[in-house]
C-alpha positions, -999 to 999 in steps of 0.1 A, spaced: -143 361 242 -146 331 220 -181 308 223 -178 276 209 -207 253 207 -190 219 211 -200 181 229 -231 190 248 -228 226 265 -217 264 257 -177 264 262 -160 294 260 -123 305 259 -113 328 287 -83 350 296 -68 359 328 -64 396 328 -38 411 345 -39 423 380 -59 395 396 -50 370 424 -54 335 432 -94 329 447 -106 362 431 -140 359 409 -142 370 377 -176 372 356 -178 365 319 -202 371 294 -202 358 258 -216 372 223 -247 351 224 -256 357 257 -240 334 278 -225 338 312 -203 322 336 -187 330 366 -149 312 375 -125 312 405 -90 321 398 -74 290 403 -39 286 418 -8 295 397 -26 311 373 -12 343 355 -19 370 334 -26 358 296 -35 319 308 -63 311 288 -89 284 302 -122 265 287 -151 269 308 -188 265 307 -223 276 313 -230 246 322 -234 229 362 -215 198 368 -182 203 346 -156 216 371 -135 193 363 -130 206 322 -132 247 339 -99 247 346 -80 226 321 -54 249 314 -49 253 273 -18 275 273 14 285 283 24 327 276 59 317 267 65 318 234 60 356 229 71 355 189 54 322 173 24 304 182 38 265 176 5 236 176 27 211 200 18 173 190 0 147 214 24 123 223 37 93 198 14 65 198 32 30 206 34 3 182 32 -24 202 7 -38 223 0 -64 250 -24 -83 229 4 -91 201 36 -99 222 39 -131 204 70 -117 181 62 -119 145 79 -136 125 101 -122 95 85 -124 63 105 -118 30 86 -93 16 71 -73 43 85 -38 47 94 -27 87 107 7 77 80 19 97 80 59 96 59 70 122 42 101 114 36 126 143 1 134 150 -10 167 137 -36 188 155 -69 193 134 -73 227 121 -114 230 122 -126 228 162 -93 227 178 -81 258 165 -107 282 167 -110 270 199 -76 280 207 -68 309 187 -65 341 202 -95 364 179 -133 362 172 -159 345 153 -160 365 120 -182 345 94 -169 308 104 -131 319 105 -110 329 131 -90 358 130 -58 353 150 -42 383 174 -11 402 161 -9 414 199 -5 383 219 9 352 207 11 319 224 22 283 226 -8 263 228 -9 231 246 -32 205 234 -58 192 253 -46 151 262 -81 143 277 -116 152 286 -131 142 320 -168 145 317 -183 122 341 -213 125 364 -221 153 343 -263 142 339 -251 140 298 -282 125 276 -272 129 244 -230 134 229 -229 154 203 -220 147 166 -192 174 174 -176 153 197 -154 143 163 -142 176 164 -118 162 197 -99 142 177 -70 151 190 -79 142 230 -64 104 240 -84 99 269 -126 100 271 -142 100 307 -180 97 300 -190 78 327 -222 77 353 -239 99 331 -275 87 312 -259 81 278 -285 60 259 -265 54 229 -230 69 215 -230 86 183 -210 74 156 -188 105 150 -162 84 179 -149 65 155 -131 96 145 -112 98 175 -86 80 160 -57 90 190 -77 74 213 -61 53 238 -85 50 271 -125 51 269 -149 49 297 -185 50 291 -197 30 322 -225 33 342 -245 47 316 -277 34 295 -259 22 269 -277 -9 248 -254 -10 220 -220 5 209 -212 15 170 -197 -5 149 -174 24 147 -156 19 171 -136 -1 152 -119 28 139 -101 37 172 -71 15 164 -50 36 191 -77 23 220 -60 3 249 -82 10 277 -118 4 272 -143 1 298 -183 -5 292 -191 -21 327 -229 -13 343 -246 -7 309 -273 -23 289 -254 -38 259 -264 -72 246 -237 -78 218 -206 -64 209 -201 -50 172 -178 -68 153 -157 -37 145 -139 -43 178 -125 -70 163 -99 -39 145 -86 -30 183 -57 -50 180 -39 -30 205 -67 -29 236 -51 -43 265 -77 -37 291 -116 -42 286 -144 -42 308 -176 -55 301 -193 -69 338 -230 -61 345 -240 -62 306 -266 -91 298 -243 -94 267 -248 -127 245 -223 -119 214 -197 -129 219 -210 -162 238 -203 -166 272 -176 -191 268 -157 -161 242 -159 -136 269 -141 -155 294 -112 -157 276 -82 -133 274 -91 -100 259 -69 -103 226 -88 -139 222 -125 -120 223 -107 -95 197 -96 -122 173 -134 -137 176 -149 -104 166 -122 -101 137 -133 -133 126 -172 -126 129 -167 -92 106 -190 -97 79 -179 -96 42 -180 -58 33 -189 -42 0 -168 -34 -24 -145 -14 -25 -148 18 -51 -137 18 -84 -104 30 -93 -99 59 -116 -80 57 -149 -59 90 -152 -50 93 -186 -25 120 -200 -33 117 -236 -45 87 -257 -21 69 -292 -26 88 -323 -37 66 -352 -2 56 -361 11 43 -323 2 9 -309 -3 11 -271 1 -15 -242 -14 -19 -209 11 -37 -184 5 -45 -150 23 -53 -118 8 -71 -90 21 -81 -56 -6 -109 -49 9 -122 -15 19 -156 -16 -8 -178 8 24 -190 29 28 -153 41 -7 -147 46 -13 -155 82 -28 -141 113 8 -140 125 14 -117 100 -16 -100 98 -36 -99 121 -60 -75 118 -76 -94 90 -103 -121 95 -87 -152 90 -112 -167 67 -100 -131 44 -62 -144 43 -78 -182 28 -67 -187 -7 -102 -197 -12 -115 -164 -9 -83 -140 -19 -77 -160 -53 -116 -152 -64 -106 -111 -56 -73 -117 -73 -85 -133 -105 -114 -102 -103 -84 -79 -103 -64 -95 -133 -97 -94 -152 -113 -64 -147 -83 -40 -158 -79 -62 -185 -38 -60 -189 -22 -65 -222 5 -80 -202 3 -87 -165 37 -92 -144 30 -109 -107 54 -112 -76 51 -141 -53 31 -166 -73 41 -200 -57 55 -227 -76 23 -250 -73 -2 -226 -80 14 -210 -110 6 -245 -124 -23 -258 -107 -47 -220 -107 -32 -193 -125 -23 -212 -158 -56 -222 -160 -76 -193 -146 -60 -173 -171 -54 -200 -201 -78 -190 -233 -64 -155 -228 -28 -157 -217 3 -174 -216 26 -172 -185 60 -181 -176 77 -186 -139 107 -190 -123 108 -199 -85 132 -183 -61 170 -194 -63 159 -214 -29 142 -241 -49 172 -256 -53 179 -271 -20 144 -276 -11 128 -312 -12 101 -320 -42 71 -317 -10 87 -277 0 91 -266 -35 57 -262 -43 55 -233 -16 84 -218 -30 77 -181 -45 89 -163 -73 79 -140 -106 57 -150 -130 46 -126 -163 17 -132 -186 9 -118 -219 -20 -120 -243 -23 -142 -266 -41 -127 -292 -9 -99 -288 21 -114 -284 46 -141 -287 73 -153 -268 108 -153 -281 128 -157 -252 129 -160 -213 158 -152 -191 162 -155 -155 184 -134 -132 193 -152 -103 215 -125 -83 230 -157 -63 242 -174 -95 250 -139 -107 274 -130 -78 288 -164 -75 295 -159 -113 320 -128 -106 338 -147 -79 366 -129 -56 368 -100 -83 333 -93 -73 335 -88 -39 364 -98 -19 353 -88 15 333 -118 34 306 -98 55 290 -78 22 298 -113 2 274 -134 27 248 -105 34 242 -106 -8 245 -144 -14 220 -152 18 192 -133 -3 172 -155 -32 158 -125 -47 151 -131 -88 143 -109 -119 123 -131 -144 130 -114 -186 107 -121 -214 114 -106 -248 78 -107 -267 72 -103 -302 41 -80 -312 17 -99 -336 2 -83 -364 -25 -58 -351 -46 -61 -382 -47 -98 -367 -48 -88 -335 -82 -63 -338 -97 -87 -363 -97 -114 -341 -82 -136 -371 -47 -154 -371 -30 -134 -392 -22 -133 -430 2 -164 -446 28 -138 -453 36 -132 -416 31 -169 -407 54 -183 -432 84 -167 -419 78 -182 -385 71 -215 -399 83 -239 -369 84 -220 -343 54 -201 -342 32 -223 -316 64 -230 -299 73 -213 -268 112 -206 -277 126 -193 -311 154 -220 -314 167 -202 -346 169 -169 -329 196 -175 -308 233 -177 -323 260 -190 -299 238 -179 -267 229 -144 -282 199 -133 -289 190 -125 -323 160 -102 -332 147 -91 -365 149 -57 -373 112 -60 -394 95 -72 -362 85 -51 -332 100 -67 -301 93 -56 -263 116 -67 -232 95 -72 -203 112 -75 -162 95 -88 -137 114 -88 -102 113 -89 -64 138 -73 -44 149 -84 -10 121 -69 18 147 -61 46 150 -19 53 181 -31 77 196 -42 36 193 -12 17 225 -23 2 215 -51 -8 190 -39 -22 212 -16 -43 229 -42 -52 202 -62 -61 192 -35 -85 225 -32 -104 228 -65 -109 191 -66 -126 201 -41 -146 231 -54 -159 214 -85 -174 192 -64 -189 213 -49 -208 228 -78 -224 194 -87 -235 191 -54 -257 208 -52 -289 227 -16 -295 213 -13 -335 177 -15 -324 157 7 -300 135 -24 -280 110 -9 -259 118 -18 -225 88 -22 -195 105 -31 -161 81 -39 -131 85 -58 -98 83 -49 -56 111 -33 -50 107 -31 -13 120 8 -18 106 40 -10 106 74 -34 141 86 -9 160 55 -12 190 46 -31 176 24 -54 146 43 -68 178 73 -72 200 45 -92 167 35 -116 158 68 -121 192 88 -131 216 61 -138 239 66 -111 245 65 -74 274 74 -57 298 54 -37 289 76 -10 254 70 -11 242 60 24 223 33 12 257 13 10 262 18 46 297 23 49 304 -12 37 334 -25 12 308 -31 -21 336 -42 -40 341 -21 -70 311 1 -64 324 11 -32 363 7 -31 387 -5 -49 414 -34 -42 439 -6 -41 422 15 -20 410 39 -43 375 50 -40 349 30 -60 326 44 -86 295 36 -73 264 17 -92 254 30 -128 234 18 -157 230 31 -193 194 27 -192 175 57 -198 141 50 -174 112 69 -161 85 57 -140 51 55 -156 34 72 -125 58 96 -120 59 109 -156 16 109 -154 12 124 -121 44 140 -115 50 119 -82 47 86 -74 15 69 -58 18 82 -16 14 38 -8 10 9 -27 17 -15 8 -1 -5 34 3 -36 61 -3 -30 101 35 -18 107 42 2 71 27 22 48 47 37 15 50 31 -18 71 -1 -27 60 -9 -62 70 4 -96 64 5 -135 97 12 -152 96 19 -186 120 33 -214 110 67 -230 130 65 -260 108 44 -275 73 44 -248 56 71 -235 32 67 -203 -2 80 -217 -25 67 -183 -19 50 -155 -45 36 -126 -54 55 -96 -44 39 -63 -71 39 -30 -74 67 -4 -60 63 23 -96 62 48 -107 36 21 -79 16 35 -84 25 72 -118 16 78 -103 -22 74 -70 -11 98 -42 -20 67 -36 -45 38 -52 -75 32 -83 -70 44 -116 -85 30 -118 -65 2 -80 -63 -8 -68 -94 -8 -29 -84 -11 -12 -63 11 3 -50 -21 -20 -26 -43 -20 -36 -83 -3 -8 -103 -14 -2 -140 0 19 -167 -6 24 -203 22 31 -225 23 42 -265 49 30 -288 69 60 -301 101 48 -321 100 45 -356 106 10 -361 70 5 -336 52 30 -363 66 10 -396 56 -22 -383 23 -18 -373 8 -5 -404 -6 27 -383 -24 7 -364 -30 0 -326 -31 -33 -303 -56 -15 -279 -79 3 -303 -85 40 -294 -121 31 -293 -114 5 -266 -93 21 -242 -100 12 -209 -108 50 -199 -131 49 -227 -126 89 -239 -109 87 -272 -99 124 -266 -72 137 -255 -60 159 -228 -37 161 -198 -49 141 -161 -80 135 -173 -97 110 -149 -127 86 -154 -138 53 -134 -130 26 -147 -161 4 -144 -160 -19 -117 -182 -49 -145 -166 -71 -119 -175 -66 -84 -192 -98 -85 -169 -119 -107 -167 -155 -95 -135 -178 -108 -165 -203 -116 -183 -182 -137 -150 -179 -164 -147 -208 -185 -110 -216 -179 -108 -251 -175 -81 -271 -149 -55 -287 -162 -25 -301 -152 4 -299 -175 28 -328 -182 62 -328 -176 85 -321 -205 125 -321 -207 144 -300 -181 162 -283 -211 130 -263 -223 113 -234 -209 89 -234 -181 57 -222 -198 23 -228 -189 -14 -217 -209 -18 -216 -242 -4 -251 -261 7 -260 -226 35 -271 -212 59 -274 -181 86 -288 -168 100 -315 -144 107 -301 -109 130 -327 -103 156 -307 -121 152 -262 -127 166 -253 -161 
């Protein structure tokens, strides 16, 4: 006999023994005393094992029946059923947005391990473990419910959380005063009645019961309802009569319920912020590398960020007003060396983040290939890829844009000859955006100064330019082998899991260009970020990572990709490959990559990637993503305290080549002394917090002025910050 001491009461786990009948009594008697007597209830057999109590009132939880004696040889937890996804309040259909993920893996819910399984575990209580039977072994059925109504309750127990695997809560016409907050952490909750009770508030957990459909609160005491339930996007039925409640207003409560929902989401108050990050370094630059911090940020382009979309967030979070101040506090506070962004509209590259950032970068941008065939008043909304560098680091050489559009209407017929895979590619406006930098001189760079005359004079008249014109010889790009170069990609792959050959496709096309950029003679250190809108399992984080994918990949679908899946002849196609040699930052830090960095209201994985070459970079730290309840008590991604339904990814990376060490006289760009983990020593997986200086950074506070640029030939690079700069929209160079 096992005695659990769970909700309110003494429960205990009986057998049936063998040999009795249908209406016989049986006494019981537990190790602290306990006692309670049942009636054999119909259809019960030998080995069925039931919860009952010492309690008066509870009949109804006696004889809930926990298992079935039919699995002699394993004892198998079986899983509550699958949650839907859908809900009554949200039948408007949403609409498709580019970037948003809908490879939606629903996870089966698990039983906990703590309560639930001592509970149903065949052995005793021996020191807070249970020691499981060799003798008889079971399949246990879950509990779906608890029915405890009319049951004179005062008080719910803390340990109530211990049920989170029941749907269904019956705790009506009892003399429940208040709930404890422990029910937010039934999170498979679908149907909750706590009616007819004493009830004068509810928790502002209850929030977290994102599952809840069913909720009923009638004949109770409460005056207002927490703003929480503003989360419980899918509750379809609510019941609220016979409360003197005056929050939501009168006129609020009369409406439908997913209109009282949508008033509480929009009456959450702004939360705190949320915890610091942690840098996880893996080693820190000897005294003769330079290192480079480079980040990648989806910041969710405003036209995207709508209740339609999400709508779990308060509206006055998805505001441009508001996100842009936690954006700019993000940018800032990890303090990137070079910063690469994904949806940055048109208009706002110009109009905020030039000067936001200007006094300390220099960005360029390059819309999406749709631009082109969108009036003057629409192209301002129009997304694309932006990067930024420092300054006081780097100079720009060159820029290069990969439109895959132009790029497949480039290769013609040869490319791909059959119509269906032609038009599923050339419908998608997906770009990579290149910039080859040039590393200044880190004496200059750590003394603050600009630099000694020898290393300006050989850039005499180009040096405050944005474009080396006397670099480039018959459209190649030249580079000087005495310089330290570094080729930055910035992209954004198409968001659709129904294109996963696309996407492929995408990817081998990216990759090609890059590869023209980078002369054969010289190692350049290569850093390639972006959304790639694929998960750790899909084709294209295989190609990235080892070069090659196979014409038989699934990912291509079974479609005619041209030479990487068939030839004209027939003959079989060689599939996608690259000569790049890449690893991923995170990957190579903390031997996987991060479990999400999107985590919307119908996905969460891990989208997002830092790229980099290790022939010449080594990943040395990279930025801890968020846990996963951090996330939850705010339902998903963008919520009031992420303003992007994309997490920022940063890495640090040392120089390693040679050429790196000979050029910058043994000496760093990011000073060992200034690291943003601030331990000089070394070690493997070390983590510190970063410090948060931030939390309560204000755009207003920075002194980055707002300027507009002027317009300047089509024929010259779209640049903004620094010596300004920009170009006519009436024509895209």
């Amino acid at each position: 006999v096992l005695t659990e001491q769970s909700l309110f009461m003494s429960q205990f786990v009986i057998e049936i023994p063998s040999g009795v009948v249908a209406g016989e009594q049986i006494n019981y008697s537990s190790s602290d005393g306990g006692k309670v007597t049942i009636v054999v209830p119909a259809g019960s057999k030998a080995g069925m094992k039931f919860i009952v109590s010492d309690k008066p009132g509870i009949q109804r939880l006696t004889l809930k029946n926990l298992y079935k004696p039919e699995t002699p040889s394993h004892q198998q937890v079986s899983q509550p059923p699958q949650q839907q996804q859908t809900q009554q309040q949200t039948q408007q259909k949403e609409p498709q947005k580019e970037h948003q993920h809908k490879e939606a893996h629903h996870k089966e819910h698990t039983t906990k391990q703590a309560t639930s399984t001592e509970i149903v575990s065949n052995g005793h209580s021996n020191g807070g473990k249970v020691e499981e039977s060799t003798t008889v072994a079971e399949e246990i059925e879950v509990i779906q419910g608890l029915n405890l109504s009319g049951s004179n309750i005062v008080v719910l127990s803390p340990s109530i959380e211990n049920f989170s695997f029941i749907t269904i809560l019956n705790v009506s016409s009892n003399q429940l005063y208040r709930l404890p907050s422990e029910i937010g952490k039934l999170v498979h909750l679908q149907k909750l009645d706590v009616s007819c009770n004493s009830l004068t508030s509810l928790p502002l957990e209850m929030g977290s019961l994102h599952q809840l459909r069913d909720l009923d609160i009638h004949s109770n005491s409460i005056t207002s309802l927490p703003t929480g339930m503003g989360h419980l996007l899918r509750l379809e039925k609510f019941r609220f009569d016979s409360n003197p409640i005056t929050s939501p207003p009168f006129d609020v409560l009369m409406k439908e319920v997913k209109q009282i929902v949508y008033w509480l989401r929009d009456h959450i108050e702004v939360p705190e912020p949320a915890p610091a990050r942690r840098w996880i370094s893996a080693g820190t630059p000897s005294q003769n590398e330079t290192s480079v911090k480079v980040m990648s940020y989806n910041v969710l382009a405003p036209s995207y960020a709508t209740s339609a979309y999400y709508p779990h967030c308060p509206s006055w979070a998805l505001e441009w007003s508001y996100r842009s101040s936690l954006i700019l506090q993000e940018i800032f506070t990890y303090d990137a060396d070079i910063v690469c962004l994904q949806e940055v509209e048109t208009e706002l590259f110009d109009t905020f983040f030039v000067p936001e950032l200007k006094g300390r970068y220099e960005g360029i941008h390059r819309p999406k290939s749709r631009y082109n065939t969108m009036s003057e008043e629409d192209r301002r909304f129009v997304d694309g890829c932006a990067i930024f560098w420092k300054t006081s680091h780097f100079n720009l050489v060159h820029e290069h844009l990969i439109d895959f559009v132009e790029q497949t209407l480039a290769r013609g017929d040869t490319f791909l000859s059959d119509h269906d895979t032609f038009n599923r590619l050339i419908s998608k406006d997906n770009i990579g955006l290149v910039a080859v930098l040039e590393v200044k001189s880190p004496s200059m760079i750590n003394s603050g100064m600009n630099g000694s005359n020898d290393f300006y004079s050989i850039h005499d008249g180009w040096a405050g330019s944005k474009l080396d014109h006397s670099r480039m010889n018959n459209g190649e790009l030249r580079f000087d082998p005495n310089r330290q170069y570094m080729l930055i990609c910035n992209t954004h792959i198409h968001w659709n899991p129904e294109f996963c050959d696309v996407k492929v496709v995408q990817t081998q096309l990216l990759v090609e260009e890059i590869q023209k950029l980078l002369p054969p003679q010289l190692e350049i250190p290569l850093v390639v970020c972006g959304d790639f809108n694929s998960t750790p399992d899909s084709g294209v984080w295989q190609f990235l990572q080892s070069g090659h994918l196979p014409a038989s990949h699934p990912d291509f679908k079974n479609l005619h990709w041209g030479p990487f899946t068939k030839h004209k002849n027939g003959e079989k196609g060689n599939g996608c490959s690259h000569s790049l040699v890449l690893r991923s930052a995170y990957k190579e830090v903390i031997h996987q990559e991060p479990p999400f960095t999107n985590a919307s209201f119908v996905f969460k994985g891990c989208l997002s990637y830092i790229w980099f070459s290790p022939n010449s970079l080594k990943s040395i730290g990279v930025l801890e993503t968020v846990d996963e309840e951090v996330i939850a008590k705010d339902v998903a991604m963008p919520n009031a305290r992420f303003p992007s339904d994309h997490l920022s990814l940063l890495a640090e990376f040392a120089f390693t080549n040679e050429n790196v060490s000979a050029n910058t006289n043994n000496s760093n760009i990011n000073n060992n002394s200034n690291n943003t983990n601030g331990n000089s020593n070394s070690g493997a997986n070390r983590m510190n917090s970063i410090p948060n200086q931030s939390n309560h950074f204000h755009p207003q506070q920075q002194q980055h002025p707002h300027t507009r640029h002027s317009s300047v030939p089509s024929s010259q690079l779209r640049i903004g910050g620094g010596g300004g700069g920009g170009y006519n929209r009436s024509s895209r160079p």
